[in-house]
DOFIRO-614150 format. One record per atom (N, C-alpha, C, CB): residue in one letter; x, y, z. Coordinates in steps of 0.001 Angstrom, whole numbers. Glycine has a CB too. Example, Ala and Ser with C-alpha at 12.3 -4.5 7.8 and 13.67 -1.06 7.14 Angstrom:
<marlos>
residu = A, px = 13190, py = -5690, pz = 7800
residu = A, px = 12300, py = -4500, pz = 7800
residu = A, px = 13200, py = -3300, pz = 7800
residu = A, px = 11308, py = -4473, pz = 9046
residu = S, px = 12850, py = -2250, pz = 7080
residu = S, px = 13670, py = -1060, pz = 7140
residu = S, px = 12900, py = 30, pz = 7870
residu = S, px = 14084, py = -598, pz = 5725
</marlos>
This chain:
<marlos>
residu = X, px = 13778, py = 52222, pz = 51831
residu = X, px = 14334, py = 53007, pz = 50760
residu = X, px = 15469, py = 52267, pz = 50054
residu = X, px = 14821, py = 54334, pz = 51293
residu = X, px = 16510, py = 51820, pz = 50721
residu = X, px = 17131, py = 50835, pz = 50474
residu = X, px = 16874, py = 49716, pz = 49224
residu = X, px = 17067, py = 50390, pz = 51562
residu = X, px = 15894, py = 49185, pz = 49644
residu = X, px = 15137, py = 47890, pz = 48706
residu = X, px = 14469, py = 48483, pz = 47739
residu = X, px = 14014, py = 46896, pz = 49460
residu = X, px = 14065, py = 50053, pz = 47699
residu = X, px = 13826, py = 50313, pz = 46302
residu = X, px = 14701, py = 50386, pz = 45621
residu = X, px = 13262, py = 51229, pz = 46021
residu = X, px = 15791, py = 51451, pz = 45801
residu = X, px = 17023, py = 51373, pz = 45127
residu = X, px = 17850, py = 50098, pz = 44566
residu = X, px = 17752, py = 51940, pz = 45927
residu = X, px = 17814, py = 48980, pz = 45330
residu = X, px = 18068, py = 47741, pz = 44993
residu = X, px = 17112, py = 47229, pz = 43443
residu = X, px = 17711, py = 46898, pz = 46406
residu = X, px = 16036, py = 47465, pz = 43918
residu = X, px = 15374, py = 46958, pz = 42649
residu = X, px = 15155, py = 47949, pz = 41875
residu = X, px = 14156, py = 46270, pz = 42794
residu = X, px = 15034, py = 49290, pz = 41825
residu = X, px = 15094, py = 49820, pz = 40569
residu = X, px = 16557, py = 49619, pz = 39885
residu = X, px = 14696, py = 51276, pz = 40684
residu = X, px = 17704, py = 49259, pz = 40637
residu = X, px = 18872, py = 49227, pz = 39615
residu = X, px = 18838, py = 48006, pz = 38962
residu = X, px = 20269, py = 49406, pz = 40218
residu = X, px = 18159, py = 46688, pz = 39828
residu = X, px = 17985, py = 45651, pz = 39160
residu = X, px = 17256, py = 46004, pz = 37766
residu = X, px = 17300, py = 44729, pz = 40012
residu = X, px = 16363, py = 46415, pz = 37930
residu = X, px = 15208, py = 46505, pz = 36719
residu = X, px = 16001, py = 47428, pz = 35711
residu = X, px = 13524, py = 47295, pz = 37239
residu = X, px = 16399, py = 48152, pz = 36144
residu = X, px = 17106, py = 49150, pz = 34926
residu = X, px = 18561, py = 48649, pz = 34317
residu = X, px = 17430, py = 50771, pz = 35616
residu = X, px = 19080, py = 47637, pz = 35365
residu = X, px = 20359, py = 46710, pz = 34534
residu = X, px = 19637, py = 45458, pz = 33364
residu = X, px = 21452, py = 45638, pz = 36019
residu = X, px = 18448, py = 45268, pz = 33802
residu = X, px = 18020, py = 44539, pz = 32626
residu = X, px = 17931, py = 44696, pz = 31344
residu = X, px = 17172, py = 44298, pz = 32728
residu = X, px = 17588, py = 45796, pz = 31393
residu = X, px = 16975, py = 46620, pz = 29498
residu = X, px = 18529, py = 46908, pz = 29175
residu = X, px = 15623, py = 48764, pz = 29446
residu = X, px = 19692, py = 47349, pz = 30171
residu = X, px = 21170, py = 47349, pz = 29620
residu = X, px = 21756, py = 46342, pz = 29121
residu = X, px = 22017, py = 47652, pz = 30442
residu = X, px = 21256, py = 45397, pz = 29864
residu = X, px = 22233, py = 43710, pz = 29859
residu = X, px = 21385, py = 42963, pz = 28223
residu = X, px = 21640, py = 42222, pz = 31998
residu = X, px = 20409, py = 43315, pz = 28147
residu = X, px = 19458, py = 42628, pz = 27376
residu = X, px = 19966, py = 43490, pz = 26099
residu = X, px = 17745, py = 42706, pz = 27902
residu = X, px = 20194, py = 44450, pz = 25858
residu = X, px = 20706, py = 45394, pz = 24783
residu = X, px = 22295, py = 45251, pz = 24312
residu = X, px = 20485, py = 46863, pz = 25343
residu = X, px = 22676, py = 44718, pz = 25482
residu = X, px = 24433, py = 44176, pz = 25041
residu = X, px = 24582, py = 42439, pz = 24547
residu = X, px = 25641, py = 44340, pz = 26790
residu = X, px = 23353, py = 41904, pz = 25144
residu = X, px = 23415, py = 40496, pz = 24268
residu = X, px = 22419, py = 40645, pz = 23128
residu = X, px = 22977, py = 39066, pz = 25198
residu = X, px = 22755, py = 40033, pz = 22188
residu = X, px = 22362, py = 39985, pz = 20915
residu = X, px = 22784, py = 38779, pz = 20276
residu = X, px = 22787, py = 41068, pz = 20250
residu = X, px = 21373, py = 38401, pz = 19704
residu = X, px = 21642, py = 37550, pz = 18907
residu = X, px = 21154, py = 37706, pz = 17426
residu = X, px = 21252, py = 36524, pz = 19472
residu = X, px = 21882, py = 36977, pz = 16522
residu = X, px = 20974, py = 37044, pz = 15351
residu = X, px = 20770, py = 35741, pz = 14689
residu = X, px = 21483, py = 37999, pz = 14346
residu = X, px = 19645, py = 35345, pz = 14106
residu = X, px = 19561, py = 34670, pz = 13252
residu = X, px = 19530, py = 34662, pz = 12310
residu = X, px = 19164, py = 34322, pz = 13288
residu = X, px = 20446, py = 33967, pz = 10666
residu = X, px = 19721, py = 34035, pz = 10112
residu = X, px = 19452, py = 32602, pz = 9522
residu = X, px = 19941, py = 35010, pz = 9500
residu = X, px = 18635, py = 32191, pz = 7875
residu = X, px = 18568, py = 31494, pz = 7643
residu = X, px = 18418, py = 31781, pz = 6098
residu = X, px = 17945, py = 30983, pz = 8420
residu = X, px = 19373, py = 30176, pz = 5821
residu = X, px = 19627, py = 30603, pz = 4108
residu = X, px = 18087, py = 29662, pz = 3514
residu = X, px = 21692, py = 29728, pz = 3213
residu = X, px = 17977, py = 30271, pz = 2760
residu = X, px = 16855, py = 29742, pz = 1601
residu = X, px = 17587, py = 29677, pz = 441
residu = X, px = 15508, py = 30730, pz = 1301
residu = X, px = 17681, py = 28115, pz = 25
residu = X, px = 18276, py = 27673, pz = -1281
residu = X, px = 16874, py = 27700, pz = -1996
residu = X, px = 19166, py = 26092, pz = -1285
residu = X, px = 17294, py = 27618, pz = -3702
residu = X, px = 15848, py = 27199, pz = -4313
residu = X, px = 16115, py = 25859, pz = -4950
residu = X, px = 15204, py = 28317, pz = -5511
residu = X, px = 14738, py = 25072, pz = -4173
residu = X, px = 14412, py = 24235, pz = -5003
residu = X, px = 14315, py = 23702, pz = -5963
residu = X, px = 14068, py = 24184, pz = -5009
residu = X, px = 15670, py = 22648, pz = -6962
residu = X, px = 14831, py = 22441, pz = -7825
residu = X, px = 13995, py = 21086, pz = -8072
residu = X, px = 15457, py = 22756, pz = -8744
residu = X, px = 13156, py = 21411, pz = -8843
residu = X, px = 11405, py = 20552, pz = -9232
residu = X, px = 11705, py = 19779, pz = -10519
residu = X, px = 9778, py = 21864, pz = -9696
residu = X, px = 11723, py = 18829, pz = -10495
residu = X, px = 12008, py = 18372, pz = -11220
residu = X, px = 11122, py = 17437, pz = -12326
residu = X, px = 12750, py = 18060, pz = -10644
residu = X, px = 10491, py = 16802, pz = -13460
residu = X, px = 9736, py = 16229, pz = -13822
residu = X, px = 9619, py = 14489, pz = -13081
residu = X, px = 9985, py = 16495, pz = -15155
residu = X, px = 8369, py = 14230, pz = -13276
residu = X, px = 8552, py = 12753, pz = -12442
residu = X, px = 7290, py = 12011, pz = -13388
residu = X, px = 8164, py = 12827, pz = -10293
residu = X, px = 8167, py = 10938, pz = -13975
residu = X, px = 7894, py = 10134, pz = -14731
residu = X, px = 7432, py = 8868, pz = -14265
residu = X, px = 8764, py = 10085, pz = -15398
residu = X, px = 6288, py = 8620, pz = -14091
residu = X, px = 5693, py = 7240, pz = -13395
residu = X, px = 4748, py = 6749, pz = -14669
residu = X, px = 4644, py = 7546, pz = -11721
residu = X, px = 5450, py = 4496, pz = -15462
residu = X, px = 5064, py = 4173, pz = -15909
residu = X, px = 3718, py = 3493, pz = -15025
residu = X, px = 5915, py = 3809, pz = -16540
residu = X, px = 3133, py = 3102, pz = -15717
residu = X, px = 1634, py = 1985, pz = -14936
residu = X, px = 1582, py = 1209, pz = -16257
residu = X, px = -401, py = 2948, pz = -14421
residu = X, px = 1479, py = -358, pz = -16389
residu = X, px = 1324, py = -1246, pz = -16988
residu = X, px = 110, py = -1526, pz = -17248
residu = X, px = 1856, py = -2000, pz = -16585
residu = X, px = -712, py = -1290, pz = -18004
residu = X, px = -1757, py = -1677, pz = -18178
residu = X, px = -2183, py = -2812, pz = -19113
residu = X, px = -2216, py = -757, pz = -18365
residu = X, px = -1999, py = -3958, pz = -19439
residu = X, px = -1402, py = -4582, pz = -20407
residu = X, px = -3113, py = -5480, pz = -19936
residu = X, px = 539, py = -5252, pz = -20278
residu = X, px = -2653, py = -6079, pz = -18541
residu = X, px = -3787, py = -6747, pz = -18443
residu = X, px = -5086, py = -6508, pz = -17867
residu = X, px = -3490, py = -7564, pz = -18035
residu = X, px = -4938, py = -5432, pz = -17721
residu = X, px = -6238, py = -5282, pz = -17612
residu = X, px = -7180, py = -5360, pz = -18892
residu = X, px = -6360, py = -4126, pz = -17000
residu = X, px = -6381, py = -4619, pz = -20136
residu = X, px = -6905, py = -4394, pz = -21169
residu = X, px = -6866, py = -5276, pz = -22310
residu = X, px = -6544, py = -3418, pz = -21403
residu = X, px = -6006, py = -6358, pz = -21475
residu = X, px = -6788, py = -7462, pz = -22064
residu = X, px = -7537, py = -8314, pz = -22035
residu = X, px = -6515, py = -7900, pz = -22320
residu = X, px = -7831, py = -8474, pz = -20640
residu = X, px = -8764, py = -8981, pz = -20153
residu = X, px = -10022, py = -8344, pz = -20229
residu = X, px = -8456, py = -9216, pz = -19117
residu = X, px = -10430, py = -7119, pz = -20526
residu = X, px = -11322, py = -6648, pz = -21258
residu = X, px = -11273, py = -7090, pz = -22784
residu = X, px = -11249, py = -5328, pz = -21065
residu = X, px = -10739, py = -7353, pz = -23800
residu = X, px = -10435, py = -7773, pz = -24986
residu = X, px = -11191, py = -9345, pz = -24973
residu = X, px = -8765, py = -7682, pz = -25202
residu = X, px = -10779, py = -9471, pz = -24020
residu = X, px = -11235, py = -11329, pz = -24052
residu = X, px = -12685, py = -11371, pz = -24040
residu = X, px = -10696, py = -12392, pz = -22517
residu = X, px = -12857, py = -10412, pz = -23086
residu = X, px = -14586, py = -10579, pz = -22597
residu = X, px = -15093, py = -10380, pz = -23929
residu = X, px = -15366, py = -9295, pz = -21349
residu = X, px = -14872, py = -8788, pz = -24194
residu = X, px = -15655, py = -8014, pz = -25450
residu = X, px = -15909, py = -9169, pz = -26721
residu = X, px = -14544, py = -6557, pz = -26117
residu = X, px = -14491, py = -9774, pz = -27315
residu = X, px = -14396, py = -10949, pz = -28558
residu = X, px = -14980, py = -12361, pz = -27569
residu = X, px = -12326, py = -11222, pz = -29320
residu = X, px = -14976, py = -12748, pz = -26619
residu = X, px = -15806, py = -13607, pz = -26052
residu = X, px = -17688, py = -13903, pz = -26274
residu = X, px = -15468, py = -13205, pz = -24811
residu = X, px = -18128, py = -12650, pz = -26118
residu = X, px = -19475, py = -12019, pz = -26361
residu = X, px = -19741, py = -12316, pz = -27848
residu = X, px = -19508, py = -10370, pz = -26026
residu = X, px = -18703, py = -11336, pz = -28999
residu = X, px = -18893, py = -11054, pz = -30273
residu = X, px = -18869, py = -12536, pz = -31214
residu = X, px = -17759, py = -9970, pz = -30648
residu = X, px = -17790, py = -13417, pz = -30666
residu = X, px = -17822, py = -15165, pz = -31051
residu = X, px = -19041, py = -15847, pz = -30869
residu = X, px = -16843, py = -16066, pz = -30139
residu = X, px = -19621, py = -15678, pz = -29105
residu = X, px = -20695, py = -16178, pz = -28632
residu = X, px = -21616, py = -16017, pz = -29769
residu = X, px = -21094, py = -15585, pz = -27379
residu = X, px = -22123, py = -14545, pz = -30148
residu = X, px = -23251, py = -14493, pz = -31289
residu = X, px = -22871, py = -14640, pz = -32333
residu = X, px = -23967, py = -13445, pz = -31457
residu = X, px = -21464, py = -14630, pz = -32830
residu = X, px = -20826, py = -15290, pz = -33825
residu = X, px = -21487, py = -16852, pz = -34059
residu = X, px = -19290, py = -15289, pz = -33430
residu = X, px = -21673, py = -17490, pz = -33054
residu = X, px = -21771, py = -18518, pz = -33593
residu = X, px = -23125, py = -19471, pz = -33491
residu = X, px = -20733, py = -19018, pz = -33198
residu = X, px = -24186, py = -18286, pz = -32979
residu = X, px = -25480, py = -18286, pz = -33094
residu = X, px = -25979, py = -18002, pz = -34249
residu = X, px = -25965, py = -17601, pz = -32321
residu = X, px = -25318, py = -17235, pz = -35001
residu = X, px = -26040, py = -17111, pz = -36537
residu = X, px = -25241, py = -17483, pz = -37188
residu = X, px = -26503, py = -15851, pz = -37156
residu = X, px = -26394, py = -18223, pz = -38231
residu = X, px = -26029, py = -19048, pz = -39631
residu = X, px = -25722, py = -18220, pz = -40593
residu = X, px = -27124, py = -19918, pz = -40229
residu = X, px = -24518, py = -19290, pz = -41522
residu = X, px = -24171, py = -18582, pz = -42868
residu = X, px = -25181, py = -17517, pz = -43497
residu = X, px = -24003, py = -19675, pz = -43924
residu = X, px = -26234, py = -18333, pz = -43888
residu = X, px = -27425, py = -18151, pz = -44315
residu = X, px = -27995, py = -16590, pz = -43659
residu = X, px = -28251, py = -19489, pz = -43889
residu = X, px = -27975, py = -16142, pz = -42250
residu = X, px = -28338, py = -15777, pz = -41618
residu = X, px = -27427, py = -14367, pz = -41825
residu = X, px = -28474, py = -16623, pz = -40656
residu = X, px = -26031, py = -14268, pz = -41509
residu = X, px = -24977, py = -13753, pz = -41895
residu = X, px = -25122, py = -12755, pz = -43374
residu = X, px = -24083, py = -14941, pz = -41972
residu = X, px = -25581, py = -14037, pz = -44094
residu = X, px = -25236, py = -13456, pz = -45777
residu = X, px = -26646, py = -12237, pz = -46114
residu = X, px = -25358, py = -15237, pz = -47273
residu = X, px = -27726, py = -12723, pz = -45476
residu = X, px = -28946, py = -12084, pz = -45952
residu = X, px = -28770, py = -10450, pz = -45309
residu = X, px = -30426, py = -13012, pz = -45342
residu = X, px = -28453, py = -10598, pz = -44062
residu = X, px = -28067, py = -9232, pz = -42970
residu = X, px = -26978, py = -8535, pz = -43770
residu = X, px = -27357, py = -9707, pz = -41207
residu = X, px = -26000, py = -8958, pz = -44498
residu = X, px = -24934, py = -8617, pz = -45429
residu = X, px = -25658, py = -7602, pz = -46371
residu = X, px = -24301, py = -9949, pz = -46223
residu = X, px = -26569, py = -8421, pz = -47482
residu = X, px = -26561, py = -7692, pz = -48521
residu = X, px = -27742, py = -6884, pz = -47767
residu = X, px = -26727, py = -8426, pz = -50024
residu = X, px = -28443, py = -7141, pz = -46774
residu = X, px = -29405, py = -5648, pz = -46324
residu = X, px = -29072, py = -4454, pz = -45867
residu = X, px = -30218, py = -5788, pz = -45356
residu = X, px = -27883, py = -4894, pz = -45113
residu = X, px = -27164, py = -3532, pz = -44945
residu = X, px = -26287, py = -3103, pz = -46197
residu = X, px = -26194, py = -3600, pz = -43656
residu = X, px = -25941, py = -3945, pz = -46610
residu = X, px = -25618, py = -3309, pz = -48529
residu = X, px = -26350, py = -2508, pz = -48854
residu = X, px = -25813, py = -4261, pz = -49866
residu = X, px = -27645, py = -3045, pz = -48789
residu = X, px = -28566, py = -2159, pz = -50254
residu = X, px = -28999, py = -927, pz = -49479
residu = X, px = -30308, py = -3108, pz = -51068
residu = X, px = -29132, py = -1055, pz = -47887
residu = X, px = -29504, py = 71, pz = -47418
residu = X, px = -28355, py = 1288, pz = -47400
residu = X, px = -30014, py = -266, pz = -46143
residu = X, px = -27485, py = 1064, pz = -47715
residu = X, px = -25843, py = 1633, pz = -47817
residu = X, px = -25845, py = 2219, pz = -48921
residu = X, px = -24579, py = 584, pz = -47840
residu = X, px = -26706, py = 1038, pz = -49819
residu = X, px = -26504, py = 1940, pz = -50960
residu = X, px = -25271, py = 1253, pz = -52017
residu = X, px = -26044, py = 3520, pz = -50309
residu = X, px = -24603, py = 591, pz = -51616
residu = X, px = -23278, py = -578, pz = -52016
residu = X, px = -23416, py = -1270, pz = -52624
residu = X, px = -22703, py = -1369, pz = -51287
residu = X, px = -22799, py = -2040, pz = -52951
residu = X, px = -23050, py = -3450, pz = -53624
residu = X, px = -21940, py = -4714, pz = -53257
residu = X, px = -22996, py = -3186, pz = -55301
residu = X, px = -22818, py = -5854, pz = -53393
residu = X, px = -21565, py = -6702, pz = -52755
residu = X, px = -20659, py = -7216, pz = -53936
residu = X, px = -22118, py = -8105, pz = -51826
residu = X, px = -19108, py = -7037, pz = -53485
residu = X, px = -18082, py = -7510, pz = -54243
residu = X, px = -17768, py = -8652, pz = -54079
residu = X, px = -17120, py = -6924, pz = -54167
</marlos>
């Protein structure tokens, strides 16, 4: 009988002892601020090195056709235009 009494006062000083400590937390929440973010990228050479190729190509057949060749394709797309050459 004894050892019950022992432990029911144990058990019932717990929920007392546990009710007189207290803690609290809290925690602040600032707000964020977001800000814009500006990232350059250089693209300089890539796009010119595409430039080279493209006028590389356009020279190449540039210089497969003759004056001659040039001038006649000229006034055909003229007349099909509808134009006239100045």
């Amino acid at each position: 009988m004894k050892r019950i009494c022992i432990f029911l006062s144990l058990t019932a000083l717990v929920p007392i002892l546990n009710g007189c400590i207290q803690t609290k937390h809290e925690v602040d929440v600032k707000p964020i601020e977001v800000k814009p973010m500006h990232i350059t990228i250089d693209l300089n050479i890539k796009i010119q090195e595409e430039l080279k190729e493209k006028f590389a190509k356009s020279d190449k057949i540039a210089e497969e056709i003759s004056d001659e060749e040039a001038a006649r394709a000229l006034d055909q797309y003229l007349s099909e235009t509808g134009k006239e050459q100045q």
